[in-house]
N, C-alpha and C positions, 0 to 999 in steps of 0.2 A: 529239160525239166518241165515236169505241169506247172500251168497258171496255179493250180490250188494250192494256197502256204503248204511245205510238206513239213509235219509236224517233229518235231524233235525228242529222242529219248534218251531215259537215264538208262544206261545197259545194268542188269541184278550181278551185282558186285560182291564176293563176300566178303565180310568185314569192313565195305564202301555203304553201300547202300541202306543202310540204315534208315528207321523210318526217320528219325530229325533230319538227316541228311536228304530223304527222297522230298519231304515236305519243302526244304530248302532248296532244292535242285526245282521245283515247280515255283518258286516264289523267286526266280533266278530265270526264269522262261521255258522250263522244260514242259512240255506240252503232256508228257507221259511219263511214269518211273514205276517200275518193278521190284518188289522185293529182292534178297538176298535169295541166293537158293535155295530152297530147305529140304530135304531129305524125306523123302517119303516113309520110308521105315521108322524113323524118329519120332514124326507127326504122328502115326498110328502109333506109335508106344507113348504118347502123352509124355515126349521130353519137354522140358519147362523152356531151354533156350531155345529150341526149334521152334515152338510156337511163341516165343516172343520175335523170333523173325518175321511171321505172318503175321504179328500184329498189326493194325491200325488206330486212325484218327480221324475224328471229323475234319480236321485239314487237307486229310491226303483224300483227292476224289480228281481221278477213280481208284480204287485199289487193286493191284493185279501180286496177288504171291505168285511166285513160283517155285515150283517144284521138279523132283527129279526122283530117277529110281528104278532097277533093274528088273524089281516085280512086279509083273501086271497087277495082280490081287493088292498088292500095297500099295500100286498107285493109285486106282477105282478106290480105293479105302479112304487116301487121304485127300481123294478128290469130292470123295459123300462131307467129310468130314470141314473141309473147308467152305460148301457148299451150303453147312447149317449155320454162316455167318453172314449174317443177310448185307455188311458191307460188301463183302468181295462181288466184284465188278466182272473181270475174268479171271482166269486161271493161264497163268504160261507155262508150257512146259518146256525145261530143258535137255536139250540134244547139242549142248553146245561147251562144255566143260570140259576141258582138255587134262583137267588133273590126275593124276597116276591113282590116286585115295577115290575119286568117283569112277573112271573108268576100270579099276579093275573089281570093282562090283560089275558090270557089264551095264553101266550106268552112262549118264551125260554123252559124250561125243562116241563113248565107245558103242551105243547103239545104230549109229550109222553105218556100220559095220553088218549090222540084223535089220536091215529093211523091210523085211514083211513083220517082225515082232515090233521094232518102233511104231507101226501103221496099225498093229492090232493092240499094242499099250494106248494110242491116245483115242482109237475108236472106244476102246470099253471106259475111256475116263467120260469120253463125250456122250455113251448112253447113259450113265449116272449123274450129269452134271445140269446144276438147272442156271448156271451161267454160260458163255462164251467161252472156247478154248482156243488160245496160241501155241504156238511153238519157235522154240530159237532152233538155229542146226550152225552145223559148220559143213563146209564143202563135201566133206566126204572123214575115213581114218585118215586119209592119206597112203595107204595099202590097196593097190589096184585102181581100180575108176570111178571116180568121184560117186555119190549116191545122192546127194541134196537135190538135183533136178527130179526128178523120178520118185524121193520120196515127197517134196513139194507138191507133186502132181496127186499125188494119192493123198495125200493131207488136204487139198484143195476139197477133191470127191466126198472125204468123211464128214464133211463140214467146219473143219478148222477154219478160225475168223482174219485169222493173219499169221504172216511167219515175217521172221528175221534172221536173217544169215549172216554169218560173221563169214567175210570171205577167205577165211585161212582153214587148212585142214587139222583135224586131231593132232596128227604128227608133226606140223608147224610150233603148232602151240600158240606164241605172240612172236612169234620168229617168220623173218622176212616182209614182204609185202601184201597184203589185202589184195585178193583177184578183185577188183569189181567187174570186169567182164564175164566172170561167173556169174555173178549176183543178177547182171544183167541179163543173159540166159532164161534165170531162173523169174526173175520178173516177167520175160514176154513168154514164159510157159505156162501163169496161171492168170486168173482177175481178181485175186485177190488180194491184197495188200502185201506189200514186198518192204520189209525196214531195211536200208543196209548198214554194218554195220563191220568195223575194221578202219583204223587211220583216219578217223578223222579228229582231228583236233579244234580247228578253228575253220574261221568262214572261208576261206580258200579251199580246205579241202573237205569241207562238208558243201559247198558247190560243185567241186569237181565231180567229188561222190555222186551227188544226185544226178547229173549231166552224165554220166558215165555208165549209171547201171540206169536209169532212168525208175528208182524204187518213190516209191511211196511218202520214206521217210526215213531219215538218220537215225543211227544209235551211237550213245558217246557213251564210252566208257571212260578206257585211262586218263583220255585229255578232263575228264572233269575231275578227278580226282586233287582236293584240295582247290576245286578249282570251278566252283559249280555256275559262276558268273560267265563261265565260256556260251552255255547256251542266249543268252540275252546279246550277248557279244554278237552272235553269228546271227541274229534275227534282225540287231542291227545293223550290221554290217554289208547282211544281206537286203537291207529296206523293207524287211520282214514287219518290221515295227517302229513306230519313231518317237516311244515314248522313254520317261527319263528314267534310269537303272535304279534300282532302290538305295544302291550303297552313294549314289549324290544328294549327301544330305546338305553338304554347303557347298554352293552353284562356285563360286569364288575362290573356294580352296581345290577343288576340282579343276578348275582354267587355269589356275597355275599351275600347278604340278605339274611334273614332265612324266614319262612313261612309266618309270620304277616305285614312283610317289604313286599312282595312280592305281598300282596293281597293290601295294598296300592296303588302301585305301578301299580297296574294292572289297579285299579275301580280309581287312578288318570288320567291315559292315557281315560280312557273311560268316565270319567267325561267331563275332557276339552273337548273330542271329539264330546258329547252330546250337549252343550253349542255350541262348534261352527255350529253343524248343527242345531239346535236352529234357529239360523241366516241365515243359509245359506237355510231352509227352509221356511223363516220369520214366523215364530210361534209361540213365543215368549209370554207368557204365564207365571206369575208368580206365580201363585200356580199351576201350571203343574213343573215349575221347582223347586218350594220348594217341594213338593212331592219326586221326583226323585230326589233331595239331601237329603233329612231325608230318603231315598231310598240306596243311595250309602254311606253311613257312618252308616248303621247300621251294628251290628256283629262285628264291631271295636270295638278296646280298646281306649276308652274316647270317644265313638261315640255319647253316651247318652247325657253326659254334653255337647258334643258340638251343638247337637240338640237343647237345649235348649236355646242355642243363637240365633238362629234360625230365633224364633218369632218374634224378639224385628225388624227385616230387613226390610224395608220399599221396597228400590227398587233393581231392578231384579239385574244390573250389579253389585249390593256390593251383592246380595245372591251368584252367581254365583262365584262370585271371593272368596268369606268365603269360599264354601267348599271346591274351589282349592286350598287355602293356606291349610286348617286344612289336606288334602290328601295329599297335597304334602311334610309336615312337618313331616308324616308318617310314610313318607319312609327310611327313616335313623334314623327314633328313636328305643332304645331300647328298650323292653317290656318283 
């Protein structure tokens, strides 16, 4: 692992990543977070939820949407198009989406597949664009031999500013193990920045990670899910930082608490705090936030049953306020 901190990301979730949630994920220690994916085709037809996907906030800095898309002409389109908002920071593109709905557009993962049309889709994004462009990939389809080193290499030449690889193939999907010996490959192939990204959850194996493929920087996906204090965790953990987490608001009821009090405690301060930027980004969404509550009471004890009340909630401020009572009831119970 380099001496340099390597920085930590939200991986672009959909139906995760949300901007209250990306804003919260950086006010939690995430050093970077990426939009949800949005659809290239969508963007150029002026659909209203796609572009509330690439919205932003003076909160969130830097901004990186991302996008995805089987048509050249549609991606260069909604790469102009993104380009005339003078927040956006870079632009990522995805090559990394395993879903049957993206991929059989000849979209997301299934472009690794078309390695010279992937390399001439993000060269003609990069002659129209007057930011930085990324890209994610995954290993390869998994149909013959792998393509992510080779296409890395040719991403490197076009000028793309950083890649991230998820070390699993199209045809894995989230099934089995993350290669990071691939990932590692693909690091001592370019000088560019390498995120890796697969299996990591917590500070043991976002160490391991980085020791193993020798990248740049982590990407956390699932393990932040409901769970976005993980990044602050592994910065500590890893002596990355030594200052105090936001959700210790009383020094005293923190020292006591034992393990399961304390993970309350934690995904409470980060609940209420997701809720008010909810508002304060006016985005307000109630099966965005029943999600990310059946999200943040999972892995709890009585999280099930209380999920199940869930359903029966009509409107947003009584869901909102449910799961802060059942979290904040948590915290001093004994288990």
């Amino acid at each position: 692992m380099q001496n340099k901190i390597p920085p930590l990301f939200l991986a672009p979730m959909e139906g995760v990543s949300d901007l209250p949630f990306r804003i919260l994920a950086r006010e939690c220690g995430a050093d970077f977070t990426i939009s949800e994916f949005t659809s290239s085709t969508a963007l150029t037809r002026g659909s209203v939820k796609s572009w509330t996907k690439v919205s932003s906030h003076p909160l969130e800095d830097p901004f990186i949407p991302q996008i995805f898309g089987g048509d050249i002409n549609e991606m260069v389109k909604a790469t102009e198009l993104l380009c005339s908002n003078e927040s956006v920071d870079i632009i990522d593109i995805n090559f990394g989406c395993p879903a049957p709905k993206v991929c059989k557009n000849n979209a997301g993962a299934a472009l690794l597949g078309e390695p010279e049309k992937l390399v001439k889709m993000v060269e003609s994004c990069i002659e129209v664009s007057s930011v930085p462009i990324s890209a994610k990939l995954r290993l390869g389809t998994g149909v013959g031999d792998d393509t992510a080193l080779e296409i890395s290499k040719s991403l490197e030449e076009i000028g793309v500013i950083r890649l991230c690889v998820h070390g699993r193939t199209l045809k894995q999907g989230y099934r089995g193990d993350a290669s990071w010996s691939k990932i590692s490959k693909i690091v001592s192939a370019v000088s560019i920045p390498v995120i890796a990204n697969g299996d990591v959850v917590d500070a043991k194996s976002a160490l391991a990670c980085l020791n193993r493929t020798g990248a740049a920087g982590v990407m956390i996906g699932r393990g932040a899910i409901g769970n976005p204090q993980v990044f602050h965790q592994i910065k500590q953990d890893l002596g990355f930082i030594n200052s105090k987490a936001p959700w210790i608001v009383d020094e005293e009821q923190w020292e006591n608490a034992d393990e399961t009090q304390r993970d309350f405690i934690a995904r409470s301060w980060c609940w209420n705090r997701y809720v008010e930027l909810v508002k304060i980004t006016k985005t307000e969404n109630k099966n965005s936030l029943k999600r990310h509550g059946i999200s943040f009471t999972k892995h709890l004890p009585g999280g099930s049953k209380f999920r199940g009340s869930l359903q029966s909630i009509k409107q947003i401020d009584e869901l909102a306020l449910s799961v802060s009572s059942w979290l904040e009831k948590g915290k001093t119970q004994i288990f």
